[in-house]
C-alpha positions in Angstrom: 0.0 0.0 0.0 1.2 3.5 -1.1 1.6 5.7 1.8 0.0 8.8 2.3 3.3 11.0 2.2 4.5 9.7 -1.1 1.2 10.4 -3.1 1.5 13.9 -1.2 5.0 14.5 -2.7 4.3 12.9 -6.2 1.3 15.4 -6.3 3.5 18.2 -5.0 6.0 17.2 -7.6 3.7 16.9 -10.2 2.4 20.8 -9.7 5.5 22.3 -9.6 7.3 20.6 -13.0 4.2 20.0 -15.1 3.5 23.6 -15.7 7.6 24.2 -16.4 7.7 21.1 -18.8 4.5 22.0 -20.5 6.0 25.8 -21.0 9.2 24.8 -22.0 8.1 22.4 -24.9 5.7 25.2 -25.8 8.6 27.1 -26.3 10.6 24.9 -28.6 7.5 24.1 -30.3 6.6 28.1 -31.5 9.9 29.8 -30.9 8.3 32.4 -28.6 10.3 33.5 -25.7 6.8 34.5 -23.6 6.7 30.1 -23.0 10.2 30.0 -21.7 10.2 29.8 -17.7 12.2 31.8 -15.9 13.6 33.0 -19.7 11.9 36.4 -20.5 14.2 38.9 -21.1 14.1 42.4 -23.2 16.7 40.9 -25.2 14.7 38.2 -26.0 12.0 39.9 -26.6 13.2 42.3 -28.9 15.0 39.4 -31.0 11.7 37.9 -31.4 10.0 41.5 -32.5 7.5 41.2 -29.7 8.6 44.9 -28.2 10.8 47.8 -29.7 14.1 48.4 -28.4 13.7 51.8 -29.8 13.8 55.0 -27.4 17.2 54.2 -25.5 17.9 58.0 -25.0 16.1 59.2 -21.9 15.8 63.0 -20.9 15.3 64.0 -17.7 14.8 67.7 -17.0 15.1 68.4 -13.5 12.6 72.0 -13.3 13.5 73.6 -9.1 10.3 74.2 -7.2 12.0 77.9 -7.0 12.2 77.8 -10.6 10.3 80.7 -12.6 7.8 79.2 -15.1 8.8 80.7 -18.4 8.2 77.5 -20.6 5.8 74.7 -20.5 6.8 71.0 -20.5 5.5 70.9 -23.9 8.0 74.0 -25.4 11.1 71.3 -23.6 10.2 68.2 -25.4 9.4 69.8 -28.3 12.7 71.4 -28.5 14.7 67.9 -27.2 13.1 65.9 -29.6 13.6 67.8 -32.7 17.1 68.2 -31.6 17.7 64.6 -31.3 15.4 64.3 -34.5 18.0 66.0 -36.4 21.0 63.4 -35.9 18.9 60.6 -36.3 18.0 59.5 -32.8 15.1 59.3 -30.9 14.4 60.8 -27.3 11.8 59.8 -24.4 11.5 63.1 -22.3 10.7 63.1 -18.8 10.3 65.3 -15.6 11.4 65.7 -11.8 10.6 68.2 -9.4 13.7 69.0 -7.4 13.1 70.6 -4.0 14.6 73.7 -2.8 16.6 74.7 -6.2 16.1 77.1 -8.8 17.8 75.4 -11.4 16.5 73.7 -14.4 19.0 70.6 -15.5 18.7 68.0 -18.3 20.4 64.7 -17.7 20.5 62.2 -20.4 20.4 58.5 -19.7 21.7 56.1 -22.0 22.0 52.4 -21.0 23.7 52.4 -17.9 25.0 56.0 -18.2 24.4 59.0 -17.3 25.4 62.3 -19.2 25.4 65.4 -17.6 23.2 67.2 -15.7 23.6 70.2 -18.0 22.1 73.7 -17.0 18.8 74.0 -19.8 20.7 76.6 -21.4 23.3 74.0 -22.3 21.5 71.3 -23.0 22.8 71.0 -26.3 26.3 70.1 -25.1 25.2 66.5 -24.4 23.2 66.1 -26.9 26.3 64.0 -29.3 27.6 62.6 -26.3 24.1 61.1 -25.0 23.8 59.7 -29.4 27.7 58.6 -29.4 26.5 56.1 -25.8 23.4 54.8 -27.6 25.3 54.2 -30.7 27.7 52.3 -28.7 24.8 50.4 -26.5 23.6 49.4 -29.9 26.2 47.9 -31.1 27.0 46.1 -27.7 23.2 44.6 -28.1 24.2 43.6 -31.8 27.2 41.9 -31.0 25.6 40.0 -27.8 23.2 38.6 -30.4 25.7 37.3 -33.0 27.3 35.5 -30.2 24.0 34.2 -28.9 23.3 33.1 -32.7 26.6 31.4 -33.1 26.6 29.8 -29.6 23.2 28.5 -31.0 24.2 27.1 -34.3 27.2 25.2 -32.3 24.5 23.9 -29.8 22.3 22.5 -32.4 24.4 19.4 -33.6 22.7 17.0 -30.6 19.9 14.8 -31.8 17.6 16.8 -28.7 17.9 20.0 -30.3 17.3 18.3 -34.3 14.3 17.3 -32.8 12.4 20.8 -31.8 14.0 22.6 -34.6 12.2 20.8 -37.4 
């Protein structure tokens, strides 16, 4: 007679590696990197065109809650965009309140980087530097997948991987 802890464990066991097993085969089955578990990444993602990876420029203006109010948010992202616009790139513009400060900064974040903050009068100065770090980013991210793509094409030569890739 089967005791009452092993049919507890085998049902236990059961829950937790069917729905893994089931999503993982879905995955080799379609390709689609929403079916791997524990696999979802914005690399992934973007390789299998289910999001843009477009919009890597970020600007923050920082606007002082002592600041005067001579230009709306509107007039800043009008002017950042068509900026950026101009060389090519693209540019998501947001905003922070900074507490006891006058100043109005722009910061551009790229990635992992972070160029300036630049006075608003200046914000032109990083304006190559912040498209020179995206380029670069870019170009990190293409290489990263060529590697991924060879390591893939070496990885396919066992019988398990012939299989799924029919």
């Amino acid at each position: 007679m089967v005791k009452r802890e092993t049919i507890f464990v085998g049902l236990v066991a059961t829950f937790i590696v069917l729905p893994a097993a089931l999503s993982l085969s879905a995955y080799f089955i379609t390709k689609n990197p929403n079916f791997r578990p524990l696999g979802i990444t914005l690399d992934s993602l973007t390789e299998a065109g289910l999001i843009e990876s477009s919009g890597e420029i970020i600007a923050v203006v920082s606007i002082g809650d002592r600041a005067p109010k001579h230009s709306p948010k509107s007039e800043y992202i009008k002017a950042l965009k068509s900026t950026f616009e101009i060389l090519g790139s693209d540019v998501d513009v947001k905003f922070r309140s900074a507490p006891n400060t006058s100043d109005i900064t722009v910061t551009y974040l790229v990635g992992l980087s972070r160029i300036g903050p630049y006075p608003i009068t200046q914000a032109a100065s990083g304006v190559k530097a912040a498209i020179h770090a995206e380029r670069m980013v870019k170009e990190h991210q293409r290489t990263l997948i060529q590697k991924q793509d060879a390591l893939d094409e070496t990885n396919t030569s066992t019988s398990w991987f012939r299989f799924f890739d029919d």
